[in-house]
SERO-4910 file (N, C-alpha, C, O; in steps of 0.05 Angstrom, whole numbers):
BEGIN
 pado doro    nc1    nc2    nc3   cac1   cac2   cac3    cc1    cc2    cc3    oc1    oc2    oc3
  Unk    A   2919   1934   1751   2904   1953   1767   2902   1942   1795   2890   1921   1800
  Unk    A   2915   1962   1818   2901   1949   1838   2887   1973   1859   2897   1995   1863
  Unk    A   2863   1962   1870   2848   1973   1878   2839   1970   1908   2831   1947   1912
  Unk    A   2838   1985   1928   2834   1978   1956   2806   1978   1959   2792   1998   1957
  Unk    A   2797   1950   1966   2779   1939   1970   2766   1937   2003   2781   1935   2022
  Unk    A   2746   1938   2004   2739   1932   2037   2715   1921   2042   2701   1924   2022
  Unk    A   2706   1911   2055   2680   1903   2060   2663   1926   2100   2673   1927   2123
  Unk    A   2655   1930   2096   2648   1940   2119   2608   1935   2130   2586   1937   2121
  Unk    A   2620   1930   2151   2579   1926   2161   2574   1947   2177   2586   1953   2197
  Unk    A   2546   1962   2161   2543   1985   2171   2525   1975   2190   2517   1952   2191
  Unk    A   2520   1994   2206   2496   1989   2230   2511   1972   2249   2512   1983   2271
  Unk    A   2519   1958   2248   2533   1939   2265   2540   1934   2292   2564   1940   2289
  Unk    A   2538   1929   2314   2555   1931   2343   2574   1911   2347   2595   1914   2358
  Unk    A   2565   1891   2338   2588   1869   2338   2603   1856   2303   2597   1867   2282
  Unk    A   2613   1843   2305   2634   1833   2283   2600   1817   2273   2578   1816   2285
  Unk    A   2610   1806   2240   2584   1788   2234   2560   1799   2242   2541   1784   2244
  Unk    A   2557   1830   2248   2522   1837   2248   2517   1855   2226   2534   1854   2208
  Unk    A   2495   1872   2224   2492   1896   2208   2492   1893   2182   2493   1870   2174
  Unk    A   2491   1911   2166   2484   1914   2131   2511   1909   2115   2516   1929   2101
  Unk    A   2524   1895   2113   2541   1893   2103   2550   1910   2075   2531   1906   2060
  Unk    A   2567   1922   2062   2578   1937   2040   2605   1931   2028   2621   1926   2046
  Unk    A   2612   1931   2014   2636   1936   1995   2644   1965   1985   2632   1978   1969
  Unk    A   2663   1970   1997   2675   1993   1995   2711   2001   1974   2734   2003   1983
  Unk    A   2702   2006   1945   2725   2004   1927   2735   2036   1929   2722   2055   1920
  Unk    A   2757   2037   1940   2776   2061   1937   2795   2062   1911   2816   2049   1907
  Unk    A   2779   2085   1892   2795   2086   1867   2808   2116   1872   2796   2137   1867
  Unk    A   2829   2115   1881   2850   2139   1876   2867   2134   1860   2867   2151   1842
  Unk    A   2881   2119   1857   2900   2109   1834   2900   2095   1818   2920   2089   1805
  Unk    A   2878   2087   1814   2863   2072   1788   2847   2078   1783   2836   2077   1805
  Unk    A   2827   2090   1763   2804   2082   1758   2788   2064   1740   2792   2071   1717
  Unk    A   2770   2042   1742   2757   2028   1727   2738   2036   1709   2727   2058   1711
  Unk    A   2733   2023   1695   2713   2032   1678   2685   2033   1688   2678   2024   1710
  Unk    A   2668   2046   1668   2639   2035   1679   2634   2001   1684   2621   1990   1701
  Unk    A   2648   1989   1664   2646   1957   1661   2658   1943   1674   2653   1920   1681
  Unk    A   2678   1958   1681   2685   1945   1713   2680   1954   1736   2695   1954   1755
  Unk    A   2658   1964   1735   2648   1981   1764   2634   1956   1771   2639   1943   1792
  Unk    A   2613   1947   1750   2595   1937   1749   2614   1900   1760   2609   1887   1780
  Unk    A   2630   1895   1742   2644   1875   1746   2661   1869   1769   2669   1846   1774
  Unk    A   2665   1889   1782   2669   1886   1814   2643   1884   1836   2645   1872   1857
  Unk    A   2618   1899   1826   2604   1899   1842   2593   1864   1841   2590   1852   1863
  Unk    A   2590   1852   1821   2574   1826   1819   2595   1807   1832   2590   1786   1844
  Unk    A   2620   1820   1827   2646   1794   1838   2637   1796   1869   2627   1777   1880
  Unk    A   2641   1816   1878   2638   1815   1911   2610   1814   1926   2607   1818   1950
  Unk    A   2586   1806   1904   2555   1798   1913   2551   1810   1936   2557   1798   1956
  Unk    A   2544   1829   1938   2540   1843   1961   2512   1862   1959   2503   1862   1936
  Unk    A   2500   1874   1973   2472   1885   1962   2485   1909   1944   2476   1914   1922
  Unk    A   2507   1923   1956   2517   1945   1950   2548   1945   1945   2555   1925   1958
  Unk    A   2563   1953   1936   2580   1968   1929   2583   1997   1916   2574   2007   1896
  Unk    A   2608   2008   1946   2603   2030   1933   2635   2040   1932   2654   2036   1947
  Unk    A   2631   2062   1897   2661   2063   1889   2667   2096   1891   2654   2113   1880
  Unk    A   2683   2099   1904   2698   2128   1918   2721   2133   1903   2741   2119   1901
  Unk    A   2715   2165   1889   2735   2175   1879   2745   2199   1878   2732   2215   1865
  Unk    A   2766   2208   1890   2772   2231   1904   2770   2254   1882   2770   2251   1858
  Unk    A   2767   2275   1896   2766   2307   1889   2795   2319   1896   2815   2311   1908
  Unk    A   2790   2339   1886   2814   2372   1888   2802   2374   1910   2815   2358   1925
  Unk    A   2783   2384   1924   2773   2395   1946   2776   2378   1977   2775   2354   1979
  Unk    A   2779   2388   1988   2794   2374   2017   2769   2365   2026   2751   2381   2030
  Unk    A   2764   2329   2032   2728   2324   2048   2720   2323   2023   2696   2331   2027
  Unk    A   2720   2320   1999   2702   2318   1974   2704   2296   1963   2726   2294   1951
  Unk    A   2689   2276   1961   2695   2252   1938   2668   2249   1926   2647   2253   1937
  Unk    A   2675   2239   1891   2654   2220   1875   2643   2198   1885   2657   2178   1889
  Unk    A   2616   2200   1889   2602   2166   1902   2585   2151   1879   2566   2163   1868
  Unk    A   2592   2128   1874   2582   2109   1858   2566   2083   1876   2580   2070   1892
  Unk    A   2543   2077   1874   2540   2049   1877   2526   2029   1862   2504   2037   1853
  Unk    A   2534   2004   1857   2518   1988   1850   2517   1971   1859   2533   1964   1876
  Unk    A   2491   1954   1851   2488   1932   1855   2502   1899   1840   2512   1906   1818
  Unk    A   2503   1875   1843   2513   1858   1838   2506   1861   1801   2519   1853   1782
  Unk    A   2479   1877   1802   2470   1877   1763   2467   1903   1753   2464   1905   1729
  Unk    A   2468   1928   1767   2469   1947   1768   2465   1973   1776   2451   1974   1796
  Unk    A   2475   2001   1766   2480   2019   1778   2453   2032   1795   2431   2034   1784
  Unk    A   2458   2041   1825   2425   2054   1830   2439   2081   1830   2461   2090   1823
  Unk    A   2406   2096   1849   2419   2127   1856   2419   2132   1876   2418   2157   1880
  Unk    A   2420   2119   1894   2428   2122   1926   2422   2092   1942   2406   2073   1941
  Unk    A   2450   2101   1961   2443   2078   1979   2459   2091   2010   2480   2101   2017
  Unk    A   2439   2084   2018   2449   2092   2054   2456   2080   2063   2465   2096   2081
  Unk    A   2465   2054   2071   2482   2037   2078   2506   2029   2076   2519   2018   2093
  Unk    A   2515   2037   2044   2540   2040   2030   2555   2071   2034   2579   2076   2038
  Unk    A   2532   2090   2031   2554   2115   2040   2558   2116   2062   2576   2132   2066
  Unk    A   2546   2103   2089   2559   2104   2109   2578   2088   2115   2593   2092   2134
  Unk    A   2579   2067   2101   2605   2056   2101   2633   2066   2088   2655   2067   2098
  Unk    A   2622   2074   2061   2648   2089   2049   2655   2114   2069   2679   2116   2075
  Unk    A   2633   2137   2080   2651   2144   2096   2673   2143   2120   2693   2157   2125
  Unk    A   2657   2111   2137   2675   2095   2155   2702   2089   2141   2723   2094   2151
  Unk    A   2697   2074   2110   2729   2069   2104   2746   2098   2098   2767   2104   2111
  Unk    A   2735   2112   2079   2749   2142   2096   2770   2154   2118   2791   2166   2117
  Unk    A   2750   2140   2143   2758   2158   2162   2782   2139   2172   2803   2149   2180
  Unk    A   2777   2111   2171   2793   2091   2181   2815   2091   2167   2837   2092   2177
  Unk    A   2811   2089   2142   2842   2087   2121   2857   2114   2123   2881   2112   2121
  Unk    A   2846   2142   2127   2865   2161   2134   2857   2180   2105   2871   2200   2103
  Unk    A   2841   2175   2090   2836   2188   2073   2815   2216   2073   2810   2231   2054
  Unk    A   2806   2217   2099   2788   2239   2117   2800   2243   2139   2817   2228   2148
  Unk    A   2791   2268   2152   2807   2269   2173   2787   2267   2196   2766   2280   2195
  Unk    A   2793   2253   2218   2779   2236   2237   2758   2253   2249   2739   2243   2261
  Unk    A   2763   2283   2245   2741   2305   2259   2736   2319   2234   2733   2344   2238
  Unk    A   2734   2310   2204   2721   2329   2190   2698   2317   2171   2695   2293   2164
  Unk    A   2686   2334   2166   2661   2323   2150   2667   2311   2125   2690   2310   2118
  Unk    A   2649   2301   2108   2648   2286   2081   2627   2285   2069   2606   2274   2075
  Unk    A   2635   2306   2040   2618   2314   2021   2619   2296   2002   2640   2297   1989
  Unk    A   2603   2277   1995   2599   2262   1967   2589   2272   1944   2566   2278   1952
  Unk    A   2589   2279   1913   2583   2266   1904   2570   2253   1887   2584   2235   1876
  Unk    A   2542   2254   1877   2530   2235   1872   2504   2232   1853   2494   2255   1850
  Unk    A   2489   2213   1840   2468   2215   1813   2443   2221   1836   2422   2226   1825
  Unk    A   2443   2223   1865   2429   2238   1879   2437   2265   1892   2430   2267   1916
  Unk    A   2447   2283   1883   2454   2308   1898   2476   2301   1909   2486   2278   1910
  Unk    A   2489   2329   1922   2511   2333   1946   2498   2313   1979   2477   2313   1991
  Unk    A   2514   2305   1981   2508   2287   2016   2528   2291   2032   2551   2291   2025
  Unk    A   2521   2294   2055   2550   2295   2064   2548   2269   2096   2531   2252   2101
  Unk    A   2567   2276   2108   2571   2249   2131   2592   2272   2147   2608   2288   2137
  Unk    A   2584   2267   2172   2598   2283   2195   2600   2258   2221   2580   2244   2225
  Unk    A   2620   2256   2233   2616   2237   2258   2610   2261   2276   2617   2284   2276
  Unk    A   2589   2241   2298   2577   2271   2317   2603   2281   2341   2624   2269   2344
  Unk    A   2598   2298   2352   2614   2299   2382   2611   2277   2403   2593   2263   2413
  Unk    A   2641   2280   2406   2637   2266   2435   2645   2235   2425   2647   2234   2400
  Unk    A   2648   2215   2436   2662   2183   2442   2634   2177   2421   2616   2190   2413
  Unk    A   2646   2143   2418   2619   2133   2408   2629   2129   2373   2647   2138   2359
  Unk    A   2606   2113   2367   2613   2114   2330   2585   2124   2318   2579   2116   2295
  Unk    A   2565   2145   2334   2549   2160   2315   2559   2174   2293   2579   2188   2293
  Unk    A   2540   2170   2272   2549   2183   2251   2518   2195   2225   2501   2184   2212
  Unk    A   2526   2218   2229   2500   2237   2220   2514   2240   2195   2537   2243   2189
  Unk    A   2476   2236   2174   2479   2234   2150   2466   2252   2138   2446   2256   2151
  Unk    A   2466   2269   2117   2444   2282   2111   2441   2279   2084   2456   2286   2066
  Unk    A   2417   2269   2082   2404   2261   2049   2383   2270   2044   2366   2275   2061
  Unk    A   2381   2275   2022   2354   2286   2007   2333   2274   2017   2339   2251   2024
  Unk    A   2299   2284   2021   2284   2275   2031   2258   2262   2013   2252   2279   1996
  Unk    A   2250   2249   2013   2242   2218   1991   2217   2221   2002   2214   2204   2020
  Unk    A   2195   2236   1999   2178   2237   2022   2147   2210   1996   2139   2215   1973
  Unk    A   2141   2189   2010   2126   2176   1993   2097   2194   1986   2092   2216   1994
  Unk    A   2076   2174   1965   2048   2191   1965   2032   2160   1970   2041   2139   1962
  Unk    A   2015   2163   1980   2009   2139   1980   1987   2127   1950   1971   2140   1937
  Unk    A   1993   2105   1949   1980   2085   1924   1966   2058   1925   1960   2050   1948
  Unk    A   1962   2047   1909   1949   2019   1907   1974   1998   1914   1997   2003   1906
  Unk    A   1967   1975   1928   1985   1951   1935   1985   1951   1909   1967   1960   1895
  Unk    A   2013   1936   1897   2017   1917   1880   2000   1889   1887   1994   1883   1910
  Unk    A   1992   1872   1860   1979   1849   1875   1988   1840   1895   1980   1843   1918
  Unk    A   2013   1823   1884   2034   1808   1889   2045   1811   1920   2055   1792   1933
  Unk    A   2042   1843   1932   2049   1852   1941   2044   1838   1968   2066   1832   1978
  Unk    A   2027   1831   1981   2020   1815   2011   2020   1793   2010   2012   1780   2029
  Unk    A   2031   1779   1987   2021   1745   1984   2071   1746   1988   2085   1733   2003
  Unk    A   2077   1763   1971   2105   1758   1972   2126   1771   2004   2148   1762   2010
  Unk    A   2110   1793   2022   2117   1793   2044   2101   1776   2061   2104   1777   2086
  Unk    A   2088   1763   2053   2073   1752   2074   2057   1762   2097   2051   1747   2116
  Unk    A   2048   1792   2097   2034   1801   2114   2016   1828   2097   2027   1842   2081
  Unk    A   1989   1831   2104   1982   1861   2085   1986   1885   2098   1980   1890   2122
  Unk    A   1996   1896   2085   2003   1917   2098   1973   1945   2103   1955   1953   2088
  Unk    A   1977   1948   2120   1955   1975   2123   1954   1999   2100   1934   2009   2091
  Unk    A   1975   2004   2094   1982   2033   2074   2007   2018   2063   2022   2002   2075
  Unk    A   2005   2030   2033   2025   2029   2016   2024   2053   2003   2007   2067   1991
  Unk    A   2053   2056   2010   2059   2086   1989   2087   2087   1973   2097   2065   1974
  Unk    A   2105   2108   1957   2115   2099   1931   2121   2120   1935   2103   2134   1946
  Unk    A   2153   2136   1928   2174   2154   1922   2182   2144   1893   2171   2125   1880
  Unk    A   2206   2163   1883   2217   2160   1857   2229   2127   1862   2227   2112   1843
  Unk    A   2237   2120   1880   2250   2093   1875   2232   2068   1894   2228   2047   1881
  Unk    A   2224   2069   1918   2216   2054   1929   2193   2051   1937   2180   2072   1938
  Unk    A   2179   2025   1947   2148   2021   1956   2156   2013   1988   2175   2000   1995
  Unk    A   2138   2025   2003   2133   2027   2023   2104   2011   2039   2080   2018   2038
  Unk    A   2116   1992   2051   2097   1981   2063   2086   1986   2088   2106   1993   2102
  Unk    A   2056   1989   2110   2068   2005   2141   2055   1976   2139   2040   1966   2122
  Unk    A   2069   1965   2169   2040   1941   2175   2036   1945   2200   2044   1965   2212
  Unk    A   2017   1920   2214   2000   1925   2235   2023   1941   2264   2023   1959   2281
  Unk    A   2036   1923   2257   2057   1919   2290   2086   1911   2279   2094   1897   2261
  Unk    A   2102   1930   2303   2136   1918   2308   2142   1896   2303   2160   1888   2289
  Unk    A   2113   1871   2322   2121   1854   2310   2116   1836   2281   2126   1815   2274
  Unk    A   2101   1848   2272   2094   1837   2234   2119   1834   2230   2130   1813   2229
  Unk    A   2133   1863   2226   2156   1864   2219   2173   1847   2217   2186   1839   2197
  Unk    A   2174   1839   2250   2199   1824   2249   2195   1799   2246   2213   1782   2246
  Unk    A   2169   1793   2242   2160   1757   2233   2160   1760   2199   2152   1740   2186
  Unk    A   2166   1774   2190   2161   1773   2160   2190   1751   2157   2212   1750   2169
  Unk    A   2178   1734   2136   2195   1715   2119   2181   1720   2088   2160   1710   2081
  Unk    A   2197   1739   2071   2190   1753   2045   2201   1718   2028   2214   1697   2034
  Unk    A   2184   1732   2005   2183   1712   1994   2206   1734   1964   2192   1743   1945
  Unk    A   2217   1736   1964   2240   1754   1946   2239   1737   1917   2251   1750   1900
  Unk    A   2229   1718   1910   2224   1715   1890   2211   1732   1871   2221   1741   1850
  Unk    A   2180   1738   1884   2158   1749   1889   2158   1784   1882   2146   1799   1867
  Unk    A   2183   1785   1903   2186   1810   1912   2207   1826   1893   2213   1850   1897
  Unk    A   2220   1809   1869   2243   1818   1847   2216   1827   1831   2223   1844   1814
  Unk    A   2194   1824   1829   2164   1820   1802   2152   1853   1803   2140   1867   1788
  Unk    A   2164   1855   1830   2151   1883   1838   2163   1910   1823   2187   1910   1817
  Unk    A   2152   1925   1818   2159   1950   1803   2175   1972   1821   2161   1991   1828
  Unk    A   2198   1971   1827   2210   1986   1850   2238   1982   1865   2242   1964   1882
  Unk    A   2252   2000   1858   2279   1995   1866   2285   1984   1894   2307   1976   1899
  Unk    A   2261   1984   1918   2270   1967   1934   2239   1970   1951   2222   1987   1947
  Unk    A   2236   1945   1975   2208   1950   1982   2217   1941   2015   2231   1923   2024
  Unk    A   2200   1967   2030   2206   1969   2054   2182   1971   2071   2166   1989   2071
  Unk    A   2183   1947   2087   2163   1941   2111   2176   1955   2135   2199   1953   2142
  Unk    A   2158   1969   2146   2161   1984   2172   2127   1988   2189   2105   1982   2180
  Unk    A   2136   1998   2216   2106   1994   2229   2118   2007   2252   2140   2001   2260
  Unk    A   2101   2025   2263   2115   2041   2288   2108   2024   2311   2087   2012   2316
  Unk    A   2133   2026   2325   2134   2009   2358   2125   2020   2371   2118   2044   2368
  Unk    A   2122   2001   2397   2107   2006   2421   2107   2034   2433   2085   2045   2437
  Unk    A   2127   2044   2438   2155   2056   2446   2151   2091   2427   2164   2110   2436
  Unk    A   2135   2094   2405   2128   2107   2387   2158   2111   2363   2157   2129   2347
  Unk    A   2174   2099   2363   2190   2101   2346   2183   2074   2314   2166   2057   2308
  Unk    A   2201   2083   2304   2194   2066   2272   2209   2046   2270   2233   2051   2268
  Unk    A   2200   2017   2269   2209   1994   2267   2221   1987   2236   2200   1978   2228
  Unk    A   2234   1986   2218   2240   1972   2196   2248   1953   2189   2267   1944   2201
  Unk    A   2237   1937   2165   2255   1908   2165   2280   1911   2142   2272   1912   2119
  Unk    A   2307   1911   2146   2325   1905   2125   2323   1887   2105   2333   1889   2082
  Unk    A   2308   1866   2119   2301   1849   2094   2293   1845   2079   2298   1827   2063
  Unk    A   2267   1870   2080   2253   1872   2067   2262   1894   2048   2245   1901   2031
  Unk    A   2283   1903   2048   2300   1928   2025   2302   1905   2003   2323   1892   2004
  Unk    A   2290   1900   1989   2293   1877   1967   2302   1888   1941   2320   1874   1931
  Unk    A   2296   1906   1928   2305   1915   1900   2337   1913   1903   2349   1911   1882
  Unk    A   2350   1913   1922   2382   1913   1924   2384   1880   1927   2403   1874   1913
  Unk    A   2376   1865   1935   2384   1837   1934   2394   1826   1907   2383   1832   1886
  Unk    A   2422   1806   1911   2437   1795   1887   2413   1783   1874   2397   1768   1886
  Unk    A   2412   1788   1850   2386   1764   1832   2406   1735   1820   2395   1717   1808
***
């Protein structure tokens, strides 16, 4: 079996920055579930995600997992799979891309005009708010003001932009937590929303 493999960092402006992904193009092979899983842990990555084409022109199956297993969405990885897409020639450089997926239809459009924006549109995850987990301010190291909770993730707000970016999580801590991934954010100066990536923990290799 061989299979075109990629690695791509989303978010990125320079080489070595951004969210890094694994991107497996199965058109002429496909793996099993057991080796979905067994590629994703080989290439330790938060994400891998596995693309498998459609009849429909712009249509592919989106899979991702993690290094231990399968989730139901990840935003970092489908914007990468649609970058490998557009770059390998398997989309066409001005058309959209419908995935897909154990979360609904998504699609990916690059915007008009120069530039590598690229507009996503996903289902909306809106939290309710709840009780901290104990664990919860002792393993980011900061308490958060409000905590709130969607089908998959906990949401932390804290004081300031900069909490955020002084957090050193304690991810031990933070695997104990009940929740596919846990996200510190705190609106900036500036009125926009600060987030920490690092704090996306339910996706980290265990």
């Amino acid at each position: 079996m061989t299979l075109p493999l990629l690695q791509v960092d989303a978010f990125a402006g320079a080489p070595f920055a951004g969210n890094p992904a694994a991107v497996c193009l199965c058109f002429d092979d496909l793996p099993s579930e057991e080796q979905f899983q067994e590629i994703a842990a080989e290439m330790n990555l938060s994400e891998t995600a596995f693309v498998l084409d459609r009849p429909a022109a712009g249509a592919f199956d989106l899979y991702w997992f993690t290094p231990t297993q399968e989730v139901d969405l990840c935003g970092h990885a489908t914007l990468a799979a649609a970058h490998a897409l557009w770059e390998e020639g398997h989309a066409a450089a001005d058309a959209a891309i419908t995935f897909h997926t154990r979360s609904g239809t998504l699609a990916a459009q690059r915007a008009p005009g120069e530039g590598a924006t690229v507009w996503l549109d996903f289902p909306a995850e809106p939290v309710e708010a709840c009780d901290a987990p104990p664990a919860l301010a002792e393993a980011l190291g900061a308490a958060p003001r409000f905590t709130g909770r969607n089908r998959m993730d906990l949401l932390a707000l804290l004081e300031s932009a900069e909490a955020v970016r002084r957090l050193t999580p304690d991810f031990a801590l933070l695997r104990e937590i009940d929740a596919r991934g846990v996200i510190a954010t705190a609106r900036a100066a500036e009125g926009r929303s600060t987030t920490s990536s690092a704090a996306s923990l339910g996706h980290a290799p265990g």
